[in-house]
TORKOL-4160 file (C-alpha; in steps of 0.2 Angstrom, whole numbers, padded with zeros to 4 digits, m for minus):
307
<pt num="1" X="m0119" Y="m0194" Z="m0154"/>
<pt num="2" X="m0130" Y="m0183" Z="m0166"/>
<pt num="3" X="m0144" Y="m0173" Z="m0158"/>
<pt num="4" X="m0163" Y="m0180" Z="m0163"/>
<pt num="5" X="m0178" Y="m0173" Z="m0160"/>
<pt num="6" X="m0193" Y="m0182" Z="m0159"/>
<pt num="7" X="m0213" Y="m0176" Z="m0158"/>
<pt num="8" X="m0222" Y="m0191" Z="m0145"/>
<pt num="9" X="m0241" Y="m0188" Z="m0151"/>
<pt num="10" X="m0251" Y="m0192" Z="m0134"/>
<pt num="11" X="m0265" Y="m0182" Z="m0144"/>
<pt num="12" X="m0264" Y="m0198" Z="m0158"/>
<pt num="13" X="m0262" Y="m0211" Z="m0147"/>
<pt num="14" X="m0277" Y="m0202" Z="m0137"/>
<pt num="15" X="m0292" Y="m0198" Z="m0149"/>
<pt num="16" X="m0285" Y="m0208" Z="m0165"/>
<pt num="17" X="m0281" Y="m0227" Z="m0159"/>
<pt num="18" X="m0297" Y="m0236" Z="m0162"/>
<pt num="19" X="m0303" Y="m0252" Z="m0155"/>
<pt num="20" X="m0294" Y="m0249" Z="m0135"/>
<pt num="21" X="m0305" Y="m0246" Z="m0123"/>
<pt num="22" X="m0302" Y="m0228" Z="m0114"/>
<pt num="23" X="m0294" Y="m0241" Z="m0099"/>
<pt num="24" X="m0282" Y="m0248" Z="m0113"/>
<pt num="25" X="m0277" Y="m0232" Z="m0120"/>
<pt num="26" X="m0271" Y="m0224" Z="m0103"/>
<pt num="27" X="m0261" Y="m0240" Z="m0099"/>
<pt num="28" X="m0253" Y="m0239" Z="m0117"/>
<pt num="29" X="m0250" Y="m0219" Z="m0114"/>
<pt num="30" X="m0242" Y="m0221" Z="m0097"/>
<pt num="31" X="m0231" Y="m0234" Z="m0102"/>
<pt num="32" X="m0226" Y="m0223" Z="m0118"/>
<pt num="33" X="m0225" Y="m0206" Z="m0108"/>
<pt num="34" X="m0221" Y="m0211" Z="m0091"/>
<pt num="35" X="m0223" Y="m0199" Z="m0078"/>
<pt num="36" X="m0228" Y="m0183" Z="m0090"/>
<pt num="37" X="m0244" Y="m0193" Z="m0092"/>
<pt num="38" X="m0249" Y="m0192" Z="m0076"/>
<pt num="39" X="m0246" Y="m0172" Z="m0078"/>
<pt num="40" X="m0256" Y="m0174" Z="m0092"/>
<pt num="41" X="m0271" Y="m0182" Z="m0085"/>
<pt num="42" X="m0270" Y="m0173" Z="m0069"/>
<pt num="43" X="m0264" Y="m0154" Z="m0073"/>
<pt num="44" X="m0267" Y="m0152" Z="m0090"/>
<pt num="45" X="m0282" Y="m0160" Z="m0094"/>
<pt num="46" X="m0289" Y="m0158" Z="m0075"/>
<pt num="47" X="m0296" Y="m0175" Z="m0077"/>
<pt num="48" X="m0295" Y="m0186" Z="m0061"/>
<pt num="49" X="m0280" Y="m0195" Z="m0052"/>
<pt num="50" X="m0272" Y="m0208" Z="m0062"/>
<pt num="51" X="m0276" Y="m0220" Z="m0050"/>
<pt num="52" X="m0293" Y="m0215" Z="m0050"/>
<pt num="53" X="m0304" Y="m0229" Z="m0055"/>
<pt num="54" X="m0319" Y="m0216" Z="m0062"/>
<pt num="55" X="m0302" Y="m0211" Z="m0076"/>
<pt num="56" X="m0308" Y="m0222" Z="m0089"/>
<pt num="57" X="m0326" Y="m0214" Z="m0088"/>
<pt num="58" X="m0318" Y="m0194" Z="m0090"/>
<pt num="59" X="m0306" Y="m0201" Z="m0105"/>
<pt num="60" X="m0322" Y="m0210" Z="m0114"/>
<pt num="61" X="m0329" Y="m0194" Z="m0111"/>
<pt num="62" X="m0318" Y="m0183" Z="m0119"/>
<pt num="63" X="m0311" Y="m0194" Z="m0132"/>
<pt num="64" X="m0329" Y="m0198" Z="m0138"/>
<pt num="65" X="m0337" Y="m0178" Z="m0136"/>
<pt num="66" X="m0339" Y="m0173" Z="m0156"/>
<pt num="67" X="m0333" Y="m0158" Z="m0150"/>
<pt num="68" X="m0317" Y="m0161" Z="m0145"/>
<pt num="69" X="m0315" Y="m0176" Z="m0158"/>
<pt num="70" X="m0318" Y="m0161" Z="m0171"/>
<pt num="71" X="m0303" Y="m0152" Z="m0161"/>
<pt num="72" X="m0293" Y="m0166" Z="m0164"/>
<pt num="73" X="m0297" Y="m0169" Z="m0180"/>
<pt num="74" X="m0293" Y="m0151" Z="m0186"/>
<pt num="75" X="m0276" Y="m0152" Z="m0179"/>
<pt num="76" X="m0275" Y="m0168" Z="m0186"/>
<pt num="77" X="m0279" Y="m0159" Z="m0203"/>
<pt num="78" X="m0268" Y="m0143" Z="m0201"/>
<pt num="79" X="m0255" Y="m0150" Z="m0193"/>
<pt num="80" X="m0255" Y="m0167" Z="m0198"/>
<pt num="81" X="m0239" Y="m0178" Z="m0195"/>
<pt num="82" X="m0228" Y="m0164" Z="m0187"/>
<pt num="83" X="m0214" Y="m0167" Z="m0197"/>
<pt num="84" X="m0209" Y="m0148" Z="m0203"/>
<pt num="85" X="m0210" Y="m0142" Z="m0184"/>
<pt num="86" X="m0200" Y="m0156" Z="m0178"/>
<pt num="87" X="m0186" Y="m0150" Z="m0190"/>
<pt num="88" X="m0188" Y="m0133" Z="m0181"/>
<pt num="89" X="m0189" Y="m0139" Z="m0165"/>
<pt num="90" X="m0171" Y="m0149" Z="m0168"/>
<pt num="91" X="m0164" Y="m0136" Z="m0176"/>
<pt num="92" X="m0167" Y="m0125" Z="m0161"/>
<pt num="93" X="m0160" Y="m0136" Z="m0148"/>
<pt num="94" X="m0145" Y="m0140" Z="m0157"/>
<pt num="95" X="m0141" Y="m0123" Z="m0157"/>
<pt num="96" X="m0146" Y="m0124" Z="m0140"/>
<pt num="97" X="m0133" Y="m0135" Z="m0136"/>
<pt num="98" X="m0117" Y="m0126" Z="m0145"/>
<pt num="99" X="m0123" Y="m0112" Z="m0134"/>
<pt num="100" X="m0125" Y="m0123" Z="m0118"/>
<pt num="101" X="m0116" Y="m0140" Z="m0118"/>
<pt num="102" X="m0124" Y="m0146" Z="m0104"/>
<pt num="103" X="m0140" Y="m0139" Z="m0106"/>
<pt num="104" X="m0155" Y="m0154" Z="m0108"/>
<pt num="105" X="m0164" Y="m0157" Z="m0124"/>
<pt num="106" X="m0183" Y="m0158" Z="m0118"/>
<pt num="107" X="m0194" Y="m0174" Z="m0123"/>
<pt num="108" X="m0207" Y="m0165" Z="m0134"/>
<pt num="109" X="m0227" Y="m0172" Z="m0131"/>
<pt num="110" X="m0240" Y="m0166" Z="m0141"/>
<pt num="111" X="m0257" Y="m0165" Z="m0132"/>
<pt num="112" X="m0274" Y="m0161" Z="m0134"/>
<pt num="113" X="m0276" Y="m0152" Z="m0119"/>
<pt num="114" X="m0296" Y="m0147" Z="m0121"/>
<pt num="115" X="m0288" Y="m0128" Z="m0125"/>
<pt num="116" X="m0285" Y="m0128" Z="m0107"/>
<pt num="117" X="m0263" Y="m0126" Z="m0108"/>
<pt num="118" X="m0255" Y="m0123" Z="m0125"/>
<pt num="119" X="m0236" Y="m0125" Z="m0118"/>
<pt num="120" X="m0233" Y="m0134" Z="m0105"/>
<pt num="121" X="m0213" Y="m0136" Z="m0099"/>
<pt num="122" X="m0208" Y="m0148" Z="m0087"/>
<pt num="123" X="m0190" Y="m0152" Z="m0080"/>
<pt num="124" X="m0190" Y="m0162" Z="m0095"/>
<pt num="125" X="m0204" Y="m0161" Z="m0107"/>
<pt num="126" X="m0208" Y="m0149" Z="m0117"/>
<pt num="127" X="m0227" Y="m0152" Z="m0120"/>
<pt num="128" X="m0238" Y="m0143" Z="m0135"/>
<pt num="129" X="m0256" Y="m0144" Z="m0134"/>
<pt num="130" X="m0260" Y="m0144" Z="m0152"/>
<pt num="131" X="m0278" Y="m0137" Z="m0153"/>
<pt num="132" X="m0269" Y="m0120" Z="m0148"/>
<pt num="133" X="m0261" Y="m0120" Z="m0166"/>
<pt num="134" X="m0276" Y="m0125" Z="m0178"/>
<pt num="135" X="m0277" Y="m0107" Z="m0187"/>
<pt num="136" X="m0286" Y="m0091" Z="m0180"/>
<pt num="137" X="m0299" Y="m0093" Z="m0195"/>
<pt num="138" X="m0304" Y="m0111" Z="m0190"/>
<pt num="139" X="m0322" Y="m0113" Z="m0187"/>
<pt num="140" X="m0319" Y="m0121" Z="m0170"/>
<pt num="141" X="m0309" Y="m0106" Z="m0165"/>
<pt num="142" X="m0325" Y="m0096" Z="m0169"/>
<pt num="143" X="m0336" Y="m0108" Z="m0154"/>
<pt num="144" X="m0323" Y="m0101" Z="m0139"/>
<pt num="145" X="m0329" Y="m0090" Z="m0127"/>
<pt num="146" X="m0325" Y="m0074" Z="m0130"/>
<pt num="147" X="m0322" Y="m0069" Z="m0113"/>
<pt num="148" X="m0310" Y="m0084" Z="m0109"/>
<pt num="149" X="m0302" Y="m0081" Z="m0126"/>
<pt num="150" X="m0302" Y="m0063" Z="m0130"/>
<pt num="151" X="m0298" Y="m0060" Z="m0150"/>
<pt num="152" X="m0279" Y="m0055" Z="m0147"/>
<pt num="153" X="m0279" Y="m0074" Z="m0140"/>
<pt num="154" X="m0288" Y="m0081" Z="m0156"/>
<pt num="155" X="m0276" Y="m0072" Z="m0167"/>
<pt num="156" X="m0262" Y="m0082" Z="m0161"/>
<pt num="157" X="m0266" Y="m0096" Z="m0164"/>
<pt num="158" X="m0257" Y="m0101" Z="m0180"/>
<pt num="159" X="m0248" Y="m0115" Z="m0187"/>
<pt num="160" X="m0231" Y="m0106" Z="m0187"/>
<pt num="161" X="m0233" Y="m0099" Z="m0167"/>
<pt num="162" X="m0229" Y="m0118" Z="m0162"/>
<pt num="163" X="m0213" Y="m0118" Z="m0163"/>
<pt num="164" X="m0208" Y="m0099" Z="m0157"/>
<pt num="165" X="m0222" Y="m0102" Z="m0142"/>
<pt num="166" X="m0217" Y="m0118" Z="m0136"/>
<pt num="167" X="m0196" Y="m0114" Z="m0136"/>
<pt num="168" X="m0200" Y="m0098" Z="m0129"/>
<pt num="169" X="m0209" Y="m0108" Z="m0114"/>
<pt num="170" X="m0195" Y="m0119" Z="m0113"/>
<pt num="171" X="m0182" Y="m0106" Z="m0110"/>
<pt num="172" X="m0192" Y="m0096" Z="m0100"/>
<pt num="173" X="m0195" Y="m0108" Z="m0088"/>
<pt num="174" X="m0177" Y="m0114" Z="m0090"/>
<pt num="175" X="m0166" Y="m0101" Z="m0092"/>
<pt num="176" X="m0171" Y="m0086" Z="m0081"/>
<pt num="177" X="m0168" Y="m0084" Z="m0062"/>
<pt num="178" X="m0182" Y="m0082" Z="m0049"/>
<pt num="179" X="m0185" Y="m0063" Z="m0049"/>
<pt num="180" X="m0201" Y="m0063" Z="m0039"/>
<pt num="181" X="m0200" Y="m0046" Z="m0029"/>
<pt num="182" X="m0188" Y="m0038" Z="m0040"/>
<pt num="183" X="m0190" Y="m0022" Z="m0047"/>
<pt num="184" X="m0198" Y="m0019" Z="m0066"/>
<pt num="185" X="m0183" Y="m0016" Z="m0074"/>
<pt num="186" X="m0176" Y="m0033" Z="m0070"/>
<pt num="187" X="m0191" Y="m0041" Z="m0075"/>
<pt num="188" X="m0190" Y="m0032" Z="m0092"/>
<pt num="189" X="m0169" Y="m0038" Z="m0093"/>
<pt num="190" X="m0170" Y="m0057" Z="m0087"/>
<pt num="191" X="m0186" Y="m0057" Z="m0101"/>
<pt num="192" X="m0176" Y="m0048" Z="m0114"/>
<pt num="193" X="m0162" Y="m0061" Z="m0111"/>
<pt num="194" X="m0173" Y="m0074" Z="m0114"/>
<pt num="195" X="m0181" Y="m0067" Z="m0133"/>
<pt num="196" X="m0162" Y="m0062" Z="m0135"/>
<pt num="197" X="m0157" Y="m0082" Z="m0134"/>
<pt num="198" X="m0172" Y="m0087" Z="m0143"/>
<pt num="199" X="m0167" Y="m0076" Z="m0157"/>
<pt num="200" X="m0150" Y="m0084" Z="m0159"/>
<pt num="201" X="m0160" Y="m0102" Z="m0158"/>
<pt num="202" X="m0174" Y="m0098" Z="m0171"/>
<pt num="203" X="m0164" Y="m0086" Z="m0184"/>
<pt num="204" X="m0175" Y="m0086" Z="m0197"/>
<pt num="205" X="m0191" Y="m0088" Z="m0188"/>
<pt num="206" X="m0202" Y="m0071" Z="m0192"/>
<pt num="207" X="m0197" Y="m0058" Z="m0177"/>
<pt num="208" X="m0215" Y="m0053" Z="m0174"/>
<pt num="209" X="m0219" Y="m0073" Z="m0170"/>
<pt num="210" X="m0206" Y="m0073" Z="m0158"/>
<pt num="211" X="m0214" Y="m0061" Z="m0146"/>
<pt num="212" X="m0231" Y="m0066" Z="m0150"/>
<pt num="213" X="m0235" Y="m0051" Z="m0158"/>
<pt num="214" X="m0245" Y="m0045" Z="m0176"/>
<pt num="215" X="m0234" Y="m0037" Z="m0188"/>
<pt num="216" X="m0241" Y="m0023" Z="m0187"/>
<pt num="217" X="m0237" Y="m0019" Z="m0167"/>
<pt num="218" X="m0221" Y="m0024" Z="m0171"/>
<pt num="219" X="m0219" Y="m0011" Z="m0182"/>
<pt num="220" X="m0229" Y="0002" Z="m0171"/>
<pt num="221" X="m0215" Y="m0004" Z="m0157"/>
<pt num="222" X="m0200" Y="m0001" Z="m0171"/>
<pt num="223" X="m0209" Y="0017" Z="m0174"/>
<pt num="224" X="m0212" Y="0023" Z="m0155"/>
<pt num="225" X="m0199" Y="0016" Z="m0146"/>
<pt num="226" X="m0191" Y="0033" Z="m0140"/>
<pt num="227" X="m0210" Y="0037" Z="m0135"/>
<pt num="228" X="m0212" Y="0020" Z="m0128"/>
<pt num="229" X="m0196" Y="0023" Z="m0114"/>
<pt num="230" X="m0201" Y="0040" Z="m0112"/>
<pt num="231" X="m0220" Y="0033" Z="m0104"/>
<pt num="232" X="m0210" Y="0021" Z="m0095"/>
<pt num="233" X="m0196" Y="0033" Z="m0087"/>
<pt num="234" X="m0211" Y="0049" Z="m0087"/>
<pt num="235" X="m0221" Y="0039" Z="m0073"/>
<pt num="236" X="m0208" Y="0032" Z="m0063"/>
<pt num="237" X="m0209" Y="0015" Z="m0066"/>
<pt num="238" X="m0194" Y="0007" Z="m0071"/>
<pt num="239" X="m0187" Y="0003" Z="m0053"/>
<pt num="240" X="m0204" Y="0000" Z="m0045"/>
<pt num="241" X="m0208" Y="m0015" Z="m0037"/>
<pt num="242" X="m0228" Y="m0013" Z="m0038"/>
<pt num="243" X="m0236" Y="m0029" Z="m0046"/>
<pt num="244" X="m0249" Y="m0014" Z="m0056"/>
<pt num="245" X="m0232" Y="m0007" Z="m0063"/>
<pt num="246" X="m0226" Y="m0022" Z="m0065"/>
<pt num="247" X="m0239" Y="m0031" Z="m0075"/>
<pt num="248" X="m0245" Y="m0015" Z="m0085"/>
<pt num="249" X="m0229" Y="m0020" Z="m0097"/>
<pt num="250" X="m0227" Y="m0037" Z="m0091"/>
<pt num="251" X="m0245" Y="m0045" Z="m0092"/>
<pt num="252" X="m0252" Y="m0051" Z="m0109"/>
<pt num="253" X="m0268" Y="m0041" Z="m0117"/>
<pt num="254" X="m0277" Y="m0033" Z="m0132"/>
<pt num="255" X="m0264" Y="m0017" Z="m0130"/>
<pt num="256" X="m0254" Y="m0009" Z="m0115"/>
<pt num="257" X="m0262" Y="0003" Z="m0103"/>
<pt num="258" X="m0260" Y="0022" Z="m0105"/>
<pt num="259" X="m0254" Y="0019" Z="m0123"/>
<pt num="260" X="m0262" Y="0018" Z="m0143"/>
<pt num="261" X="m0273" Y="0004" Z="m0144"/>
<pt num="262" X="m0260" Y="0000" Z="m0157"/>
<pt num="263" X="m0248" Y="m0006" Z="m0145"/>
<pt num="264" X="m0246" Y="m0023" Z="m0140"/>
<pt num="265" X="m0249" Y="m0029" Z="m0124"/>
<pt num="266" X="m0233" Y="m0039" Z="m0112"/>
<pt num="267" X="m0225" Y="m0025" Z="m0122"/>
<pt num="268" X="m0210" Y="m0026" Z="m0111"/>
<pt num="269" X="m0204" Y="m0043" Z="m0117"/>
<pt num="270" X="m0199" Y="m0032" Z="m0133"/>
<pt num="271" X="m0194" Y="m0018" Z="m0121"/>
<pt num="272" X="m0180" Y="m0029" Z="m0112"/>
<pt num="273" X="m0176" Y="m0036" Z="m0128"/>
<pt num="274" X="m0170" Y="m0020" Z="m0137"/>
<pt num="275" X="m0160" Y="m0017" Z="m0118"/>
<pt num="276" X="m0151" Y="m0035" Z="m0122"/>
<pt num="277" X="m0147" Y="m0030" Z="m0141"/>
<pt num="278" X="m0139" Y="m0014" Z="m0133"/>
<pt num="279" X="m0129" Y="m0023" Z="m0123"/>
<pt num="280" X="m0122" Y="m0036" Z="m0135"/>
<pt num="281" X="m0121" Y="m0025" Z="m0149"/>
<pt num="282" X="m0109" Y="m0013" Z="m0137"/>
<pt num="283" X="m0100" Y="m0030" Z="m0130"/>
<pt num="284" X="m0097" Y="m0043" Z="m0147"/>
<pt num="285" X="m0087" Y="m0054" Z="m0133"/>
<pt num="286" X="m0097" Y="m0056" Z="m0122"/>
<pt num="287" X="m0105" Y="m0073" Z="m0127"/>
<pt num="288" X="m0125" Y="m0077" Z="m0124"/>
<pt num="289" X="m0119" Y="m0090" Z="m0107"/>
<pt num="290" X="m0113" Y="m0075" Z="m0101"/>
<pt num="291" X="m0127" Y="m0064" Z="m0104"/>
<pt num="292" X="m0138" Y="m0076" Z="m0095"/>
<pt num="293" X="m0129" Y="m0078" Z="m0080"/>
<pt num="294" X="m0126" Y="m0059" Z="m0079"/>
<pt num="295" X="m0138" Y="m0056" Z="m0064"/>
<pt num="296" X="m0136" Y="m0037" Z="m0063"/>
<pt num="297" X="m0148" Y="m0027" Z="m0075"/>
<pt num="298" X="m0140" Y="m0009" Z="m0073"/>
<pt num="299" X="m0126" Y="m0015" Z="m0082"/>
<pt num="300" X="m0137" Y="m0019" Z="m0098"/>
<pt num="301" X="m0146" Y="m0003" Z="m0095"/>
<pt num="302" X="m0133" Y="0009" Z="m0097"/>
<pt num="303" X="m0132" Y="0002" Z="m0116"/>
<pt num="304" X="m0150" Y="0008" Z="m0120"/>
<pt num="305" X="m0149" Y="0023" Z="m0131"/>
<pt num="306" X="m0169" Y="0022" Z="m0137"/>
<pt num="307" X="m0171" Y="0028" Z="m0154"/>
C-alpha cells in the first residue's frame, strides 16, 4: 500500500468555517481530530478542559479576536493550501520508512496555536502551528514581544523552516533515547544522530534550514570548526555533566557563550553532527538503524578529526 501524506487543517476548520457556532466547531474538530484535539484545546492553546462548559466562550474569543483572525488570515495567504509542504513531508517519511520498516508515519495537524507551540509531536501527530511560519518580514511578526520572541526567534520563522522544523521535532522526540543525566558529549552525539537522519530524509532541503541556523553561521561554523572543539575540549567540558555546560552548546540563543557573536547558539546540534559524518564517512556499512541504536558515543568520537 503506497505511503500518503495528508495536511488535517484544525487551523481552517478553526477560524475559516463560517456559520457554526464556537460549540459546533469544537464538536466538528473533535470528531475530525479525535484525541489530538483535546491536546490542542488544552496544551497547546491552554484554553480550558474539553468538557468544560466555559470552552465555547474562550474559542469565540479567540476565533473572533482581529488579531489572531489577521494571524490566521496571513498564514492563510502565505501558506495557503499547504500542498508543496505536504509533498515534502511525504517525501521525508517515505524515506523514513526504507530506513525504518516499522517506524509510524505521523498524522500531520496544522494549528494555529496563538504562537504559543510551533511543533508539537505527539506519539502519533505531528502537529504544525502555522502562525510560526508566516515570514520574519510579516507585519504581525513586527507586534511580538520582543522579549518573549527575541529577533534570532523572528528570523526563523519562514515559509521553508516548516518542513525542516516540524520533522526535526518528530525525530527528536521519536528517535533519540532518554539521556537525562548523561554527560555533554552524549547529548552532542544522540542530537548529531538525529540531524544525521534528517539529512538522509530531507536531501535537498538547504543545510543551514535544517539546524535552524542563518547562512551565514553556518558558514562561520564551516570556517571555525577546529577553534570551535578547541573551546570545547580547552575548558573541559565534553564529559561534564553540569546542566551550565550542558545548555551553553545545547540551549537555543542569539549566539553561544564565550564565543563571536557570529556563532550560532544550540551550536552543538552542528557540533554532534560533524561527530556522526565522521563516523559514517569512516564506516560506509554501517547503515543509519544502526547508527541510532548505537548507544555508546566514544565510539563515534574517536572518528572526529575537526578541520
Amino acid at each position: 500500500m503506497p505511503l500518503t501524506v495528508e495536511i488535517g487543517r484544525l487551523d481552517r476548520d478553526m477560524f475559516l468555517t463560517t456559520g457554526d457556532s464556537a460549540k459546533v466547531k469544537s464538536l466538528k474538530a473533535y470528531a475530525t481530530y479525535g484525541e489530538f484535539y483535546r491536546t490542542y484545546i488544552e496544551d497547546i492553546l491552554q484554553g480550558a478542559p474539553l468538557e468544560d462548559p466555559r470552552l465555547a466562550l474562550v474559542l469565540s474569543r479567540f476565533t473572533t479576536d482581529p488579531d489572531w483572525v489577521s494571524v490566521q488570515q496571513a498564514a492563510d495567504s502565505v501558506l495557503g493550501d499547504l500542498e508543496p509542504q505536504r509533498k515534502a513531508f511525504e517525501d521525508a517519511f517515505k524515506r523514513l520508512k526504507v530506513l525504518f520498516p516499522d517506524s509510524l508515519t505521523p498524522r500531520i495537524i496544522a494549528f494555529n496555536s496563538g504562537f504559543n507551540y510551533g511543533i508539537f509531536p505527539t506519539d502519533s501527530v505531528l502537529g504544525v502551528g502555522v502562525e510560526w511560519f508566516i515570514g520574519k518580514d510579516h507585519p504581525v511578526i513586527g507586534y511580538l514581544a520582543p522579549e518573549s520572541f527575541p529577533q534570532y526567534v523572528k528570523d526563523r520563522m519562514r515559509p521553508e523552516m516548516l518542513v525542516p522544523s516540524a520533522v526535526k521535532g518528530w525525530l527528536l522526540v521519536h528517535y533519540t533515547r532518554d539521556i537525562r543525566g548523561e554527560d555533554l558529549l552524549t547529548n552532542l552525539v544522540e542530537t548529531g544522530k538525529v540531524l544525521f537522519l534528517l539529512d538522509a530524509l530531507l536531501p535537498e532541503t538547504d543545510p543551514a534550514l535544517k539546524f535552524a541556523f542563518s547562512k551565514e553561521q553556518l558558514e562561520w561554523c564551516e570556517a571555525n570548526e577546529y577553534n570551535i572543539w578547541k573551546d570545547l575540549v580547552a575548558k573541559d567540558q565534553l564529559y561534564s555533566k553540569k546542566l551550565e555546560d550542558i545548555g551553553r552548546w545545547m540551549n537555543d540563543g542569539p549566539f553561544t557563550n564565550g564565543l563571536p557573536r557570529e556563532s550560532p547558539g544550540h551550536l552543538g546540534e552542528w557540533v554532534g553532527y560533524r561527530m556522526v559524518q565522521a563516523y559514517m564517512d569512516d564506516n560506509p556499512d554501517f547503515s543509519i538503524a544502526q547508527l541510532i541504536a548505537l548507544d555508546d558515543p566514544r565510539v563515534i568520537l574517536k572518528s572526529y578529526k575537526p578541520r
